[in-house]
N, CA, C and O atoms as CSV, one atom per row, in Angstrom:
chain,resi,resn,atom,element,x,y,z
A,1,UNK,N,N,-52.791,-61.820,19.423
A,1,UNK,CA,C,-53.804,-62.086,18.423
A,1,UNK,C,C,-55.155,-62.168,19.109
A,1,UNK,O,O,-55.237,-62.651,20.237
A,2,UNK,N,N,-56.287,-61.678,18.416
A,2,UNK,CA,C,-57.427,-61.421,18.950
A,2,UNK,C,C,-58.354,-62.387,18.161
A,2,UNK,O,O,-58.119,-62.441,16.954
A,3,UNK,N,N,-59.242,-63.065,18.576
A,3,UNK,CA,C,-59.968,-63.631,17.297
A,3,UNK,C,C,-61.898,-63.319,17.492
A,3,UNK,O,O,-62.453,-63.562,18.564
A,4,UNK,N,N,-62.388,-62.970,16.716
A,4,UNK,CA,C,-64.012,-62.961,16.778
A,4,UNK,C,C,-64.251,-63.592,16.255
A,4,UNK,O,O,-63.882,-63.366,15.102
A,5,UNK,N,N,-64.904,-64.716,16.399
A,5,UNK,CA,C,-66.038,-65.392,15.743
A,5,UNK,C,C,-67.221,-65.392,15.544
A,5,UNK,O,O,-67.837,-65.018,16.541
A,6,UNK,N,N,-67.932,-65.677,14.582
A,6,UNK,CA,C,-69.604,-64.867,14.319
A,6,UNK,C,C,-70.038,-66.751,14.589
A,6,UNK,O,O,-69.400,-67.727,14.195
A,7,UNK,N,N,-71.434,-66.706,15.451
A,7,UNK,CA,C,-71.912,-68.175,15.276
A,7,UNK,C,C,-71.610,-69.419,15.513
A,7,UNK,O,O,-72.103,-70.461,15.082
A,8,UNK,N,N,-70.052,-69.053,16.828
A,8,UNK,CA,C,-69.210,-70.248,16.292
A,8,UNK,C,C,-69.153,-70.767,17.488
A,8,UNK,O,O,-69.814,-70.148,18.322
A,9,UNK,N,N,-68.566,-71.730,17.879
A,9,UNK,CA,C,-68.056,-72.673,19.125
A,9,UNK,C,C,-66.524,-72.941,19.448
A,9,UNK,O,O,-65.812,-73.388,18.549
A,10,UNK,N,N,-65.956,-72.660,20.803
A,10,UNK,CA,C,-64.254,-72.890,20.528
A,10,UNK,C,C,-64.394,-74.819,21.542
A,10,UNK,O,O,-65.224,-75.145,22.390
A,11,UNK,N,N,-63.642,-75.361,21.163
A,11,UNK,CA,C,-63.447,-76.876,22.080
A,11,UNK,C,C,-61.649,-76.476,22.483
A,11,UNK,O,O,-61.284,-75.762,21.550
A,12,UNK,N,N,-60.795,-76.611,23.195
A,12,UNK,CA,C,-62.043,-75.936,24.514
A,12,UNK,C,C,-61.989,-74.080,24.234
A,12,UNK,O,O,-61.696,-73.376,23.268
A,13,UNK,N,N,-62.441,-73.817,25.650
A,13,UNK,CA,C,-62.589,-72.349,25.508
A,13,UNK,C,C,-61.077,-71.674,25.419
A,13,UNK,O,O,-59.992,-71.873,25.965
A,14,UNK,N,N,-61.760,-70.516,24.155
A,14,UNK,CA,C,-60.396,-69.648,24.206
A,14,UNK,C,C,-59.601,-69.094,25.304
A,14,UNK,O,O,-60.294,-68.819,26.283
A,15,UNK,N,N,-58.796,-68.937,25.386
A,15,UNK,CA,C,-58.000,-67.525,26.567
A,15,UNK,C,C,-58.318,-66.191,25.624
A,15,UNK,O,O,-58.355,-66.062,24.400
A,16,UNK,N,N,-58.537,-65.236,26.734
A,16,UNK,CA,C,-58.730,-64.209,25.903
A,16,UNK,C,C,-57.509,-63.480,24.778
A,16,UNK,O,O,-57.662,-62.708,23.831
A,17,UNK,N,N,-56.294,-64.104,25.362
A,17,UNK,CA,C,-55.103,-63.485,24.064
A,17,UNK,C,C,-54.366,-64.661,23.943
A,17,UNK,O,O,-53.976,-65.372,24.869
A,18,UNK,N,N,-54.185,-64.835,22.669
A,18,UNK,CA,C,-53.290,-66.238,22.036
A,18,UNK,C,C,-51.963,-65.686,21.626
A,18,UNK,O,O,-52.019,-64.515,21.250
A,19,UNK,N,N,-50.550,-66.357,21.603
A,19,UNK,CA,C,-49.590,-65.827,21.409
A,19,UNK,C,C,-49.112,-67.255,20.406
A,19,UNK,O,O,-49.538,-68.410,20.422
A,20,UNK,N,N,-47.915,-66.504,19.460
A,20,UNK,CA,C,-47.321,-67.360,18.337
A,20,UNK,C,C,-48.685,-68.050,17.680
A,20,UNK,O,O,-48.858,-69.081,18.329
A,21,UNK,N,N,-49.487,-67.958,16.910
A,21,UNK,CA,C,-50.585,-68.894,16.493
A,21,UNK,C,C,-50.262,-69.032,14.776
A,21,UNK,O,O,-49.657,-68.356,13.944
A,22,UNK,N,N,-51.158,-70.517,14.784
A,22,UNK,CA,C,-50.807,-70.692,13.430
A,22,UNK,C,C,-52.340,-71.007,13.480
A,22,UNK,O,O,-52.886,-71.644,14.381
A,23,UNK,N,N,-53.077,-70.367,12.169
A,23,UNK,CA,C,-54.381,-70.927,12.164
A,23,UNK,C,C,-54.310,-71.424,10.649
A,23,UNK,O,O,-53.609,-71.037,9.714
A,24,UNK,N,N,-55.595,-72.735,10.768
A,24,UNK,CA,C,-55.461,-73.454,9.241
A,24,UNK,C,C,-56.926,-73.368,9.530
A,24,UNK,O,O,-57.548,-73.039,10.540
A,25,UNK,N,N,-57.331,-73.810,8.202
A,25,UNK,CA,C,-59.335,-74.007,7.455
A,25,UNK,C,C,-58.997,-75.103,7.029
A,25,UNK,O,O,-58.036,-75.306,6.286
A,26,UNK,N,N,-59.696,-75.853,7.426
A,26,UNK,CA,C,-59.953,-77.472,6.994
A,26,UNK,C,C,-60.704,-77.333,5.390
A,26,UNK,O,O,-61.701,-76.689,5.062
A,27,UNK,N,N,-59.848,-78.153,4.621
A,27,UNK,CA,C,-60.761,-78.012,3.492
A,27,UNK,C,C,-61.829,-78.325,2.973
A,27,UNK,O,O,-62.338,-77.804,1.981
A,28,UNK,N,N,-62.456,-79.667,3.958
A,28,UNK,CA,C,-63.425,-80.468,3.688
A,28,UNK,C,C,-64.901,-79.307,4.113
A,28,UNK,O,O,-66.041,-79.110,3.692
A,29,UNK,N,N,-64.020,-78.790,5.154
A,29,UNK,CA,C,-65.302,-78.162,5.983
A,29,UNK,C,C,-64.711,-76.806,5.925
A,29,UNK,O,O,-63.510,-76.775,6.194
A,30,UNK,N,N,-65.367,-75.495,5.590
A,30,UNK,CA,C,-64.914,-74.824,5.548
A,30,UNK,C,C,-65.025,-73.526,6.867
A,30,UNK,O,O,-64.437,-72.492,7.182
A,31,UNK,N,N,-66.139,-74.342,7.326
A,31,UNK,CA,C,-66.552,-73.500,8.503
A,31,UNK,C,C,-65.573,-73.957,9.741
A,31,UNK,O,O,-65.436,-73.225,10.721
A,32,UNK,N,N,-64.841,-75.339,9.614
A,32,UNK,CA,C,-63.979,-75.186,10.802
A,32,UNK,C,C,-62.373,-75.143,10.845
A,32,UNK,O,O,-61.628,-75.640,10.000
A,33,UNK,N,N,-62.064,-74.578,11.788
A,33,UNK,CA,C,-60.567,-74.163,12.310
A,33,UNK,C,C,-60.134,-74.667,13.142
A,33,UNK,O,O,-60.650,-75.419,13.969
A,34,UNK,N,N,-58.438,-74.075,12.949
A,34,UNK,CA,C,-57.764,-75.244,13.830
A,34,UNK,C,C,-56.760,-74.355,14.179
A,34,UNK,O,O,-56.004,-73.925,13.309
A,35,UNK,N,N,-56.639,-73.973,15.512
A,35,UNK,CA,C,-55.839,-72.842,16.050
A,35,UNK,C,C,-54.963,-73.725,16.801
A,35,UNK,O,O,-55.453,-74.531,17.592
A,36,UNK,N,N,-53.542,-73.630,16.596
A,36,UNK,CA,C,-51.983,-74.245,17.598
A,36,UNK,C,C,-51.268,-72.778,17.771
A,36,UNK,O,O,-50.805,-72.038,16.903
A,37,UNK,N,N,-51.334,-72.623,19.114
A,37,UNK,CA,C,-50.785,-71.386,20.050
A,37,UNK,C,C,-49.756,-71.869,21.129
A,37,UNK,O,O,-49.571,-73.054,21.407
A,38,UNK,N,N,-49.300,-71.120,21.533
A,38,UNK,CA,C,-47.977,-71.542,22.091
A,38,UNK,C,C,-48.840,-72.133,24.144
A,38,UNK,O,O,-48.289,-72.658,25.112
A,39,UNK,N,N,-50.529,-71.593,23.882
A,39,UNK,CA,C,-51.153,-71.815,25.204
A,39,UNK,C,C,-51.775,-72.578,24.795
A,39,UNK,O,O,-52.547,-72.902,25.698
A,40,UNK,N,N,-52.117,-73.567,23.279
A,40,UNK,CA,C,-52.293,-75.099,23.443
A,40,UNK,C,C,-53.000,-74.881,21.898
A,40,UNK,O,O,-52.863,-74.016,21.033
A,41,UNK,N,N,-53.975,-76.337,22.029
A,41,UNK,CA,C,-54.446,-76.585,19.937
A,41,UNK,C,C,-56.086,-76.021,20.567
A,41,UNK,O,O,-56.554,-75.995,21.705
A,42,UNK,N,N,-56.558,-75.672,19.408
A,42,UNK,CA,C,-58.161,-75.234,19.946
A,42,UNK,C,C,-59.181,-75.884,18.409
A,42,UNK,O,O,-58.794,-76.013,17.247
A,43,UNK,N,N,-59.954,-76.053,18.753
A,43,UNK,CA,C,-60.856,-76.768,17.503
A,43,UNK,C,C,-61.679,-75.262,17.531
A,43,UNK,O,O,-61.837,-74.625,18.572
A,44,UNK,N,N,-62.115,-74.869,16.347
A,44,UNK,CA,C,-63.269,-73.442,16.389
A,44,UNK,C,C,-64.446,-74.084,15.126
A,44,UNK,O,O,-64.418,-74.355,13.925
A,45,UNK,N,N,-64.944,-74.097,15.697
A,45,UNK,CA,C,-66.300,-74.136,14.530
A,45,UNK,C,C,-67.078,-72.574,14.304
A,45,UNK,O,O,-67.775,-71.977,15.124
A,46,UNK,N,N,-66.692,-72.138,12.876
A,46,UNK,CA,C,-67.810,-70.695,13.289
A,46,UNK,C,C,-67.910,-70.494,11.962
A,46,UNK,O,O,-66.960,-70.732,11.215
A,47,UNK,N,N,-68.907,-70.099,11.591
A,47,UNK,CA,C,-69.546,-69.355,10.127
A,47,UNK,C,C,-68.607,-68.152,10.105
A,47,UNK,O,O,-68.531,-68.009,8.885
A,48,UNK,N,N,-67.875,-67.235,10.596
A,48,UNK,CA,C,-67.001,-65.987,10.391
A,48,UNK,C,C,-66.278,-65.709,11.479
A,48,UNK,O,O,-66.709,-65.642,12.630
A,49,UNK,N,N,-64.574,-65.457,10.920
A,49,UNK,CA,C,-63.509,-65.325,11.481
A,49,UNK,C,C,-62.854,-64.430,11.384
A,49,UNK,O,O,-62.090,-64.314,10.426
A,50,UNK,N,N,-62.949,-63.508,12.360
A,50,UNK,CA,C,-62.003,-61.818,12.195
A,50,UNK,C,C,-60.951,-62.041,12.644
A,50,UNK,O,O,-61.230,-62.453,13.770
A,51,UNK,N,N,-59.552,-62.063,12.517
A,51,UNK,CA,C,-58.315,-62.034,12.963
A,51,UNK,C,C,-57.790,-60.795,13.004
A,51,UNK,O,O,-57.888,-60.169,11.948
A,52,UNK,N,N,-57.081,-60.065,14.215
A,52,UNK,CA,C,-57.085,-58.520,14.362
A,52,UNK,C,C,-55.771,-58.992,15.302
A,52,UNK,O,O,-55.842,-59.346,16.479
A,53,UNK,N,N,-54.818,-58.925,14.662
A,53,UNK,CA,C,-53.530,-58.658,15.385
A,53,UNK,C,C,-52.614,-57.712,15.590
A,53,UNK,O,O,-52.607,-56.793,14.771
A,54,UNK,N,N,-51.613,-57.678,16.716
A,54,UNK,CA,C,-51.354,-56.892,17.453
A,54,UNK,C,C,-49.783,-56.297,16.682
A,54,UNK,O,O,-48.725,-56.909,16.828
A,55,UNK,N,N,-49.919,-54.928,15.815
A,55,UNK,CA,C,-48.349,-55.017,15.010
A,55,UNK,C,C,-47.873,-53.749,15.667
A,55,UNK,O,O,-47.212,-52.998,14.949
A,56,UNK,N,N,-48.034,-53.488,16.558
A,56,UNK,CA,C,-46.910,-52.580,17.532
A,56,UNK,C,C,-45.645,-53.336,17.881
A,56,UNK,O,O,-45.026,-52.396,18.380
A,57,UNK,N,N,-44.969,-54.187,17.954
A,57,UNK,CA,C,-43.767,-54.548,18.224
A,57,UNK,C,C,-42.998,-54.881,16.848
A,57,UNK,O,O,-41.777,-55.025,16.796
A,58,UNK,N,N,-44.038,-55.006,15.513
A,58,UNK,CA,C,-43.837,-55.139,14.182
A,58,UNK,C,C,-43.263,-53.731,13.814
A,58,UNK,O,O,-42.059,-53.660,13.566
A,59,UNK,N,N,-44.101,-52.512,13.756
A,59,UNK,CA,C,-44.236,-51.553,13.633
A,59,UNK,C,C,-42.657,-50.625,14.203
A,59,UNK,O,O,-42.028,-50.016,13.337
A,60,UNK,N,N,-42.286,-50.612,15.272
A,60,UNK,CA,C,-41.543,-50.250,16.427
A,60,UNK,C,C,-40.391,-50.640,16.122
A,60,UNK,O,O,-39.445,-49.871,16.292
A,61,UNK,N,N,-40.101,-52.529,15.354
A,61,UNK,CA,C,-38.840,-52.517,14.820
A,61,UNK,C,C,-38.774,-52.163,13.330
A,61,UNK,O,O,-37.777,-52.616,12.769
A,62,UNK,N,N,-39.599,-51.467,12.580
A,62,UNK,CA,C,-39.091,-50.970,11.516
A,62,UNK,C,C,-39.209,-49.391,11.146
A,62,UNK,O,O,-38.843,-48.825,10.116
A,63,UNK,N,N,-39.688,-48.979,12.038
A,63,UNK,CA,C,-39.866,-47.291,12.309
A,63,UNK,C,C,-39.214,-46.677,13.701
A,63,UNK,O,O,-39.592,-46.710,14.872
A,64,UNK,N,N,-37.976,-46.058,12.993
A,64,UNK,CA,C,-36.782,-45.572,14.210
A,64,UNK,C,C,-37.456,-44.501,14.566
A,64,UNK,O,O,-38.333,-43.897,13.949
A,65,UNK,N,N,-36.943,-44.280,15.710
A,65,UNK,CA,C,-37.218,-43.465,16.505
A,65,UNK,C,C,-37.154,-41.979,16.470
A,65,UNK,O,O,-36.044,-41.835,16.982
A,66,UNK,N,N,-37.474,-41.064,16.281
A,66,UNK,CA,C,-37.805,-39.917,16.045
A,66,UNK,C,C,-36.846,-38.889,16.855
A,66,UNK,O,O,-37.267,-38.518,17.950
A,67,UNK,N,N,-35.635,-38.416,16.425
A,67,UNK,CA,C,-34.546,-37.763,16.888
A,67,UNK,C,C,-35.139,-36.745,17.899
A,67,UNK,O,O,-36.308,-36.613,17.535
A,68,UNK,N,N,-34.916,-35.918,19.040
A,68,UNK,CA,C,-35.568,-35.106,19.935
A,68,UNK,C,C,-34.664,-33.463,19.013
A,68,UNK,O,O,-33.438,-33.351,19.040
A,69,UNK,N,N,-35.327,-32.694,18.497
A,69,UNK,CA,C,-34.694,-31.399,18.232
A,69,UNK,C,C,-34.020,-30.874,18.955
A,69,UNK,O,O,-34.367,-30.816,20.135
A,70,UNK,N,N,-32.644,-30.213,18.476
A,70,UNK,CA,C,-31.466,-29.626,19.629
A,70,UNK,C,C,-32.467,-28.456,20.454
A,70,UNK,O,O,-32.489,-28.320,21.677
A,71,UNK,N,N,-33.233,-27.703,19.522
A,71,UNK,CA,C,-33.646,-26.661,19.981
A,71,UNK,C,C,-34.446,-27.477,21.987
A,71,UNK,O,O,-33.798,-27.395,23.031
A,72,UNK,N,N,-35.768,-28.085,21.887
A,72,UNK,CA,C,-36.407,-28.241,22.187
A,72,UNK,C,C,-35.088,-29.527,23.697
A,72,UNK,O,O,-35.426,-29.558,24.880
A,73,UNK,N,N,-33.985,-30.212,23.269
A,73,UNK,CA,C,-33.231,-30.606,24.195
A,73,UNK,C,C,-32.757,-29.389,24.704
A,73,UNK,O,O,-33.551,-29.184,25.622
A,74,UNK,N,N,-31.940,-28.415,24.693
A,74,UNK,CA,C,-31.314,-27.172,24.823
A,74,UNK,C,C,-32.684,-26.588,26.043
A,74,UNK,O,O,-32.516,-26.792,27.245
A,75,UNK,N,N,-33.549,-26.110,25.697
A,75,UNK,CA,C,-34.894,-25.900,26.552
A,75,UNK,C,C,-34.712,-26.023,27.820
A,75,UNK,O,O,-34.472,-25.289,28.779
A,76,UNK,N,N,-34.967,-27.691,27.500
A,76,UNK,CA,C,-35.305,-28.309,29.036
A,76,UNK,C,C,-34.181,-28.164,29.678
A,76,UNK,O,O,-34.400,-27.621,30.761
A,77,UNK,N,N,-33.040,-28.408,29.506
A,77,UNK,CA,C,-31.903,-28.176,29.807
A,77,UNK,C,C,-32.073,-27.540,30.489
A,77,UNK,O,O,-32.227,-27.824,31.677
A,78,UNK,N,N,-32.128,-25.907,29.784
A,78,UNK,CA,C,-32.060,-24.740,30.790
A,78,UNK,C,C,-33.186,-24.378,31.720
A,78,UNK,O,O,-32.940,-23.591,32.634
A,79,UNK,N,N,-34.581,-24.947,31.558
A,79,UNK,CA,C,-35.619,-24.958,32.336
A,79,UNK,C,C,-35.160,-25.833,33.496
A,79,UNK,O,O,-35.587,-25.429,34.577
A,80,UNK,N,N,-34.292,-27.086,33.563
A,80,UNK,CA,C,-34.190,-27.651,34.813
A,80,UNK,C,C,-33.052,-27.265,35.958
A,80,UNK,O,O,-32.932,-27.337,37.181
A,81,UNK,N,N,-32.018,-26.647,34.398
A,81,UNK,CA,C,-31.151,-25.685,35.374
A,81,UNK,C,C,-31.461,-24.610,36.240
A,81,UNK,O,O,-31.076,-24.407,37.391
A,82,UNK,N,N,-32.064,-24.085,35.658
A,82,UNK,CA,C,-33.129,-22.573,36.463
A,82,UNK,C,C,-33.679,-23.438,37.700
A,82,UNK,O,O,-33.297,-23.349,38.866
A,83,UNK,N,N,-34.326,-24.000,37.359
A,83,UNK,CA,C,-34.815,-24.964,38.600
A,83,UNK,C,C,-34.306,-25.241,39.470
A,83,UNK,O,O,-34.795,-25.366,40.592
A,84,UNK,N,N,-32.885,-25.444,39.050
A,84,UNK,CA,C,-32.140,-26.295,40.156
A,84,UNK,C,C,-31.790,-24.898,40.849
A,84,UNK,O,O,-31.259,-25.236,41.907
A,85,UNK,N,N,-31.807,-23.924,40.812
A,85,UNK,CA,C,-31.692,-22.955,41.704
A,85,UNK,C,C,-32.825,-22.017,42.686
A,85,UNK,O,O,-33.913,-21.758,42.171
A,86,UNK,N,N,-32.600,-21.632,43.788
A,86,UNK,CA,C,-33.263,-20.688,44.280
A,86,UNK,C,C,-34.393,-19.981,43.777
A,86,UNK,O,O,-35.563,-20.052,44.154
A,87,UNK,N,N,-33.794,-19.169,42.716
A,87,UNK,CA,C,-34.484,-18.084,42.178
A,87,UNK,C,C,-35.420,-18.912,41.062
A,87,UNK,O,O,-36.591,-18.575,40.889
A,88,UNK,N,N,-35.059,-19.576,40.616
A,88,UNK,CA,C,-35.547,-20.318,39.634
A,88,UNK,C,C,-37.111,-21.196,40.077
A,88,UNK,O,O,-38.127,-21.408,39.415
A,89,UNK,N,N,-36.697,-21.584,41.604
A,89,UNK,CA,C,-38.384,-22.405,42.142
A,89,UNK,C,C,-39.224,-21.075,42.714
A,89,UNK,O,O,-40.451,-21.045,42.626
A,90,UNK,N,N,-38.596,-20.170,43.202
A,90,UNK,CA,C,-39.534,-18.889,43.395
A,90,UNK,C,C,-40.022,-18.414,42.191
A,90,UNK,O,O,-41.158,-17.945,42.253
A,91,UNK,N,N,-39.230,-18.404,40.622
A,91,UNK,CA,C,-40.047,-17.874,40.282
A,91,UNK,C,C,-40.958,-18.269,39.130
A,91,UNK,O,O,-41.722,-17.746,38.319
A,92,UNK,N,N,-40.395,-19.686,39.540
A,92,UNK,CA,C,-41.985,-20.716,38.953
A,92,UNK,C,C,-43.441,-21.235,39.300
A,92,UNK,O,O,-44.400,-21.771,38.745
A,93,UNK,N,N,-42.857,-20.536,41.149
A,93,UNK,CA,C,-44.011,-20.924,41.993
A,93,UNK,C,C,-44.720,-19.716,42.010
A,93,UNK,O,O,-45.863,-19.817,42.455
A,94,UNK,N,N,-44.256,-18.272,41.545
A,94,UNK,CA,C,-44.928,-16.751,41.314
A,94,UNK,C,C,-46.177,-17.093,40.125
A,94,UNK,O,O,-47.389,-16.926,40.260
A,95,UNK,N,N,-45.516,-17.563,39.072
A,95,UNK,CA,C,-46.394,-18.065,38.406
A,95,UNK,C,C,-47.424,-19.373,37.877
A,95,UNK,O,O,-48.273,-19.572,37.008
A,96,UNK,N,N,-46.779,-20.086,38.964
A,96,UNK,CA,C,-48.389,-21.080,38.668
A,96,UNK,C,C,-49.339,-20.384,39.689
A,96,UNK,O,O,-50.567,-20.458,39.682
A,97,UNK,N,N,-48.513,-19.653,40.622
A,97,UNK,CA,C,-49.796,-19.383,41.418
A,97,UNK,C,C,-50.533,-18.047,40.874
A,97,UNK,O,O,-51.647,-17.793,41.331
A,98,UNK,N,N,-50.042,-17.319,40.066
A,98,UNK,CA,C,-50.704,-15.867,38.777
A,98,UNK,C,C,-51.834,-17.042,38.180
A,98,UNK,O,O,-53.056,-16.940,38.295
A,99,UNK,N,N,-51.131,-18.133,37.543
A,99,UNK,CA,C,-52.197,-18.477,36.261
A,99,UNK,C,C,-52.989,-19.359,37.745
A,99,UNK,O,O,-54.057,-19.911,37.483
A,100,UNK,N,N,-52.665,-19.430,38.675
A,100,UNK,CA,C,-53.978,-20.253,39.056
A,100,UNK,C,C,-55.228,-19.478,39.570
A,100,UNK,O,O,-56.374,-19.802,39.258
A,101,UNK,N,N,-54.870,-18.257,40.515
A,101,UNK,CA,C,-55.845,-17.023,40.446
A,101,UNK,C,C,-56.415,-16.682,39.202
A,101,UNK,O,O,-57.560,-16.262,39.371
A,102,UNK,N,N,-56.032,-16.697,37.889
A,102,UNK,CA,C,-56.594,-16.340,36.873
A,102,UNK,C,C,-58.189,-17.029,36.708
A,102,UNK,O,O,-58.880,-16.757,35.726
């Protein structure tokens, strides 16, 4: 979790990344906050509060993973087999060195 504050004051100073946080707005006062993070409690006084958190590990467990095409497995396959032979590093090294004269 990332936090910006516009105008504001942290007691004490933030760390630059907070983990597990629970933030509350005091109701009396609306300008101040009250951040409990798993790296301690923070008092924030600030006229404006951007909260910009981090949903890649959110994201990642609910969007599977993207199958690799037989075609495009099959490929490499045979590109590393070629490789693994003789003829196969001669005649990959014929041509990087064509396209590098180019």
């Amino acid at each position: 979790m990332l936090l910006d504050f516009f105008a504001g004051t942290a007691n004490p100073l933030l760390p630059p990344r907070l983990d597990a946080v629970h933030l509350t707005r005091d109701a009396a006062d609306p300008s101040h906050w009250q951040i409990i993070s798993t790296q301690g409690r923070y008092e924030l006084e600030a006229a404006r509060l951007f909260v910009h958190e981090d949903i890649m590990t959110r994201a990642a467990a609910v969007l599977p993973p993207r199958p690799v095409p037989l075609i495009r497995r099959a490929f490499w396959r045979l590109m590393f087999l070629v490789l693994a032979l003789p003829f196969g590093r001669r005649w990959l090294e014929r041509r990087v060195a064509r396209s590098a004269s180019s």
